[in-house]
N, C-alpha and C positions, 0 to 999 in steps of 0.2 A: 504493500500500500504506500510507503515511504516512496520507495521506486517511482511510482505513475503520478504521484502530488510531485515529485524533484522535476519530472520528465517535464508536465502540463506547465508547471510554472511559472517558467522564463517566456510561456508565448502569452500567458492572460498577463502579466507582470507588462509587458512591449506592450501588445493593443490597449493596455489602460496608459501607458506614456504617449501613445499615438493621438487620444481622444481627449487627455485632460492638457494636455499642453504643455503639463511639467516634467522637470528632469529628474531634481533634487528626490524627489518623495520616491518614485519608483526604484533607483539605482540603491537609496538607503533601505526600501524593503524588499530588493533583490539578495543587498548585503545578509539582510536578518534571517532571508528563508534558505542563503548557504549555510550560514551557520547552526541553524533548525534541523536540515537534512542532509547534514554533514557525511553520515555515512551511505549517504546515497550521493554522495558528490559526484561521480560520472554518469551517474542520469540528469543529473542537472547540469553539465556541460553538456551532453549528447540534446537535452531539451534545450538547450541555448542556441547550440550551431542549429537545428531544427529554424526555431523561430527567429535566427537571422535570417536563414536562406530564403525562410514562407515571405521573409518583409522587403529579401531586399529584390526580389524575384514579380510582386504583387503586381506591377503593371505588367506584367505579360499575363497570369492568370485571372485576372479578377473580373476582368470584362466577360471572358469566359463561365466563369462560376455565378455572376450574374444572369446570363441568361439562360444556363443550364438550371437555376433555381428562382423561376419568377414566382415562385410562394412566398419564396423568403422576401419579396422586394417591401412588402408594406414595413416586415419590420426593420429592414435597412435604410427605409427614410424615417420612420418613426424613433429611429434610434441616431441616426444622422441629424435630426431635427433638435432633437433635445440636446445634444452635446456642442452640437456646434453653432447653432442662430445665436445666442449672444457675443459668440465671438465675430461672428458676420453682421450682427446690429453697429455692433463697434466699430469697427472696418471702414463700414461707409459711413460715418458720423449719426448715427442714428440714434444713438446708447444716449439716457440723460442722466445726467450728475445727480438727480434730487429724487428719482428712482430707479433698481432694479430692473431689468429687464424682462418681460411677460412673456414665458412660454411657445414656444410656435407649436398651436393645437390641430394636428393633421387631423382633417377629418374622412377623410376617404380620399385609398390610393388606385387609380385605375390607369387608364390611358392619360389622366393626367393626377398633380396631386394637387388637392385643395387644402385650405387650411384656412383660420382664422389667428389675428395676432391682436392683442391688445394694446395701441400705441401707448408707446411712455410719455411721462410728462413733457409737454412743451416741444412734443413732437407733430407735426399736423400731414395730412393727409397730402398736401405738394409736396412736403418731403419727401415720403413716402416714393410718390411719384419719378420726383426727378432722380431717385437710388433705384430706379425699375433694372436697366441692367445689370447692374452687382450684383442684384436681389435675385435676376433669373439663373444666376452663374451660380448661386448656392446650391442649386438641382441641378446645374448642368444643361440646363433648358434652354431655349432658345428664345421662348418670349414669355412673360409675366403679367396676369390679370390681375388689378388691383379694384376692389371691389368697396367700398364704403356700407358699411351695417349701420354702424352707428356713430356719431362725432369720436368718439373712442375705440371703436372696431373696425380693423377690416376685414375684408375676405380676400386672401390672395390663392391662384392660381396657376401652378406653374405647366406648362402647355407644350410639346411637341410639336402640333398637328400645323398645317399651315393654312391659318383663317380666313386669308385672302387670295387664295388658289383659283376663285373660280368670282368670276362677276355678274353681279345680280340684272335682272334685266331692268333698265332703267324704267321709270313711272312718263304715264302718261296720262293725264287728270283732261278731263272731258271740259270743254272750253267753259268758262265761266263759274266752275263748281271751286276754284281753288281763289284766295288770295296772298298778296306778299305775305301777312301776317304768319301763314301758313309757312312761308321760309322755302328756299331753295335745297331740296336735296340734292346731295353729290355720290354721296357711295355710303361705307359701311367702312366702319374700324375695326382694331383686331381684335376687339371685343365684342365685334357685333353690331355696336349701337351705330344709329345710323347717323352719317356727318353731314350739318344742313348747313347753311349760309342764313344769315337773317340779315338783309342789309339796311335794314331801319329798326332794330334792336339788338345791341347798338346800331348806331348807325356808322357804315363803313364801307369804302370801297374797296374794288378785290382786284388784286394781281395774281394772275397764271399762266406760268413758265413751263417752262419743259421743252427738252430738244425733239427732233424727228423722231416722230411714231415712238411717243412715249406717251399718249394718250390727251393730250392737253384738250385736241379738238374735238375732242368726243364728251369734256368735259362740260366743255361748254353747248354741246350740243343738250347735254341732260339738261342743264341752266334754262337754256332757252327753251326747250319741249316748257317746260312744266311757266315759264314766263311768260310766252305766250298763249297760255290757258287762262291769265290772272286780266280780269278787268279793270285793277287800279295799278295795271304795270304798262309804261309806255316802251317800246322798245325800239333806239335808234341806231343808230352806231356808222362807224366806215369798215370796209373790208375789201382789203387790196387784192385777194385773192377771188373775192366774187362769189362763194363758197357757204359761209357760213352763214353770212346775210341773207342769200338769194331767195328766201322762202318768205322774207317778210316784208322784199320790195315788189312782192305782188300782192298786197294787203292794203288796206285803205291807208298807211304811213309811208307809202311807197318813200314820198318825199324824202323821206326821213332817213334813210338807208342809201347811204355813195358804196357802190361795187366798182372796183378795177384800179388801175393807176394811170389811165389816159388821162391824158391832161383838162379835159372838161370834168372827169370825173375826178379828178383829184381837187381842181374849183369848187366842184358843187361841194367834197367833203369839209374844206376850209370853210365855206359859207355853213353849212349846215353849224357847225361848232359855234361861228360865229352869232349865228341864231340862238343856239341855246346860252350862249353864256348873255349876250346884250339886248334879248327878248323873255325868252324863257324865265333865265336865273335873275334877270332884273325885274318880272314882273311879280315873280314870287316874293322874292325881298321886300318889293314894296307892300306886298300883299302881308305880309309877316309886321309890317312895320304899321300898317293900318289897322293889325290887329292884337297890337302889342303882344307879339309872338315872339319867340328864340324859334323856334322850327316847326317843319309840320311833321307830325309824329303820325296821323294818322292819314290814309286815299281812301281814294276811292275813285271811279272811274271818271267824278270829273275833276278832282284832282289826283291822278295819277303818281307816282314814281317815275322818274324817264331814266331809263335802263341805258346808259350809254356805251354800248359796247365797239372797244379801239382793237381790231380784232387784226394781229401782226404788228402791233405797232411800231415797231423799227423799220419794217419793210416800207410802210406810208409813210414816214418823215424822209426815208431814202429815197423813193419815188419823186416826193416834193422838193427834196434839196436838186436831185435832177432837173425838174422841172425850173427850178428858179435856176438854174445851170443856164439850160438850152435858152430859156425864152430872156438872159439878161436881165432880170426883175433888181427893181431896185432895193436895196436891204430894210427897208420899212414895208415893201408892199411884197416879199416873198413868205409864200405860202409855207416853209416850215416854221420860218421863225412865228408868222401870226397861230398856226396850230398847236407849238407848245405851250405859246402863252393862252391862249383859249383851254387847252388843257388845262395848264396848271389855277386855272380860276376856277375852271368845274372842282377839280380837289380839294382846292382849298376853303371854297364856298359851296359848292352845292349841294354837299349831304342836310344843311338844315332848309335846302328848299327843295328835297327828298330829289335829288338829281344824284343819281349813281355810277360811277365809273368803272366797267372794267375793263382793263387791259391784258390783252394777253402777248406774249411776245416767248421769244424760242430763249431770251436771257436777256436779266433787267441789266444794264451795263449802264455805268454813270453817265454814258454820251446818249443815252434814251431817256433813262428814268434819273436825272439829278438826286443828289440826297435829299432835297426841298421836298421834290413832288413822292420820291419814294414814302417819304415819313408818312406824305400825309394816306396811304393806301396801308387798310391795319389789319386787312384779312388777306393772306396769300396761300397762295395753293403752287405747291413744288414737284413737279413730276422728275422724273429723268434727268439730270444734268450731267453734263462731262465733264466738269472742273471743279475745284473746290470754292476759288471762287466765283463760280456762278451761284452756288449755296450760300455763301456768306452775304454775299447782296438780298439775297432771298429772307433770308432766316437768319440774321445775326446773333442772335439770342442763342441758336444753337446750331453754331459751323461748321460743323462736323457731323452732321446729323446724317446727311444721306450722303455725304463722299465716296464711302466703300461700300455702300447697298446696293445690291443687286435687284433695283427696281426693274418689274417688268412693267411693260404699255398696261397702263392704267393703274397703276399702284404710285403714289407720292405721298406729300404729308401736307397737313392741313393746320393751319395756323390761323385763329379768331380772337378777338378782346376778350377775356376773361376765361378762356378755356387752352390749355397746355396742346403743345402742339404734338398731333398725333399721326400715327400711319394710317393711309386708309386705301381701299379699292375703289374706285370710282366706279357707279353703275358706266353700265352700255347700251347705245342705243345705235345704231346701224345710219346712215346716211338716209336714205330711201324713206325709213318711216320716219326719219326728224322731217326728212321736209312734206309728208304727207300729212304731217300730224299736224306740223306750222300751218300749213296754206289750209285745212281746216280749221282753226283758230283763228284764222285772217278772217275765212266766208262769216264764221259767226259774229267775230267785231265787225265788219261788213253788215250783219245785217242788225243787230244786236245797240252799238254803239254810234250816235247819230255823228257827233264829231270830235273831231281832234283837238284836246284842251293843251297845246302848246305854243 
């Protein structure tokens, strides 16, 4: 019996130095139980060389003996959990001075584990948040659901599977059934919940980037399906490419909508702008001012939202600096200079006379989007980019965010006021039915809406 306690010894004596983190304690009760089993002292070197060789050997067998015993897994994380989450609370600053650390209570281990954690004092639920990676590298995981129960609890789950592998078919709301208030869906996060835009609560304009066929134009195609259904939503915009607009200048706004980069149609898009900022944005102002208002929070179809959408915008300031090229214009009456300044007035003014901007372009670069006008756009949506800093113009806050992610077309990350910026899939919706579904939404404001409140 001496024999097989000298033998066992030296490996429970190691896997307790392994999990408590100390040296001192185990090497002095290694000392005590030689001198205990002294006359079995070459069972307790033979059990020593044993449990060095099992330790030092473990990365080649342990992956193996895990999956040769998936019974055993609940209690290898429920025994992982207890031993080591306080030293992983600490790690990422998580640990508070004034309490203890609480438990990590697995509750069930399946294809994924879930669990509950009690935050400690004067820790709050962004924290939590912004330590998501560290937290999913405690399992090994690859991504972390963090779930709120209570101001004091969360539910965290740690996840394999891949949430965003497959894309939802985007919404399409029957003309006139929906409003803005209602928000703009985009896709689903890797939590599920679905990612909306609401651009008059807050109110904010959207910037959306992304390189070739990394989904951007399909994003805004979702935008526009479900915008075009909405009665208190006007929707104008330029689009150099003739593409994305094309469904809504066959609609009673035709006006409203410049396609192409010919030179008439690059006129008519300077003028259009010109309209809304020294027509539009001036009569609502004054309108705000005769009703001693700061802004109009609420539409409706005869006050509207006007959807301004600058759709490639680098390409149409390029077109127009061409154009004031060829035709000699003189530097006051050249079309790009007057369209960024008309730009940067819708931004800086127009969300409190519910005039909304979004631009999209392939990367915001300071020779398009200045730091001025970038500030003032505070919802952005980041698909696909090749450089790092295309990301950091994007997303400053967090510049590193998508550098080494292996985004596929239609996957980016979504960033709004008051909500953490998160990954998400953007619904899909095919060409064909965007524009079938538009040009019914056009007949019904056709027939539906008598005139044009701009």
């Amino acid at each position: 019996m001496l024999a097989v306690i000298a033998f066992l010894a030296p490996g429970v004596v190691l896997a307790w130095a392994r999990t408590c983190g100390r040296r001192l304690l185990p090497a002095l009760t290694m000392v005590a139980l030689a001198a205990l089993t002294f006359p079995a002292l070459p069972w307790l070197l033979v059990g020593g060389a044993v449990a060095l060789l099992v330790a030092g050997t473990r990365s080649f067998w342990f992956d193996a003996w895990c999956k040769a015993t998936p019974r055993l897994r609940p209690v290898r994380v429920r025994r992982w959990a207890r031993v080591g989450w306080s030293q992983e609370v600490g790690a990422v600053g998580l640990a508070s001075l004034r309490s203890p650390t609480s438990p990590l209570k697995i509750t069930s281990v399946s294809d994924a584990i879930h669990a509950v954690w009690t935050l400690p004092l004067g820790v709050t639920l962004a924290d939590v948040e912004r330590e998501r990676l560290p937290l999913a590298a405690f399992f090994d995981a690859p991504r972390l659901d963090i779930t709120p129960v209570r101001p004091s609890l969360v539910a965290l789950t740690w996840r394999w599977d891949h949430p965003l592998a497959e894309a939802r078919t985007a919404k399409a709301p029957t003309a006139g059934s929906v409003a803005l208030v209602d928000g703009l869906a985009l896709g689903r996060s890797e939590s599920q919940a679905d990612v909306c835009w609401h651009p008059l609560t807050p109110a904010t304009h959207a910037l959306v980037v992304g390189g070739t066929r990394s989904g951007k134009s399909v994003a805004l195609q979702v935008w526009l399906t479900q915008a075009a259904s909405m009665p208190d939503v006007l929707i104008c915009g330029v689009d150099p490419t003739g593409l994305l607009l094309a469904p809504f200048s066959e609609g009673p706004e035709e006006d409203l909508i410049a396609l192409g980069t010919e030179p008439e149609s690059l006129a008519h898009a300077v003028e259009l702008l010109a309209h809304l900022v020294d027509v539009t944005l001036g009569e609502r102002l004054a309108r705000l001012r005769a009703h001693r208002l700061d802004a109009i929070r609420e539409t409706d179809d005869g006050m509207p939202a006007v959807l301004v959408v600058l759709e490639e915008y680098p390409a149409f300031l390029a077109a127009c600096a061409a154009d004031d090229t060829a035709t000699g214009r003189k530097p006051n009456e050249r079309l790009r200079t007057r369209a960024e300044l008309y730009v940067q007035r819708l931004l800086a003014e127009g969300l409190k006379a519910a005039i909304v901007v979004v631009i999209a372009a392939q990367r915001a670069d300071a020779d398009v989007l200045g730091g001025y006008r970038r500030d003032q756009i505070s919802t952005r949506v980041a698909f696909r980019l090749e450089s790092a800093d295309g990301w950091r113009m994007v997303l400053p806050s967090v510049p590193d965010l998508g550098v080494d992610d292996d985004l596929v077309p239609g996957e980016g990350y979504f960033s709004t006021p008051g909500k953490a910026v998160e990954r998400f899939r953007a619904d899909y919706i095919d060409y064909p039915t965007y524009r079938d579904h538009v040009e019914q939404a056009m007949a019904w404001r056709r027939d539906h809406l008598s005139e044009i409140p701009i």
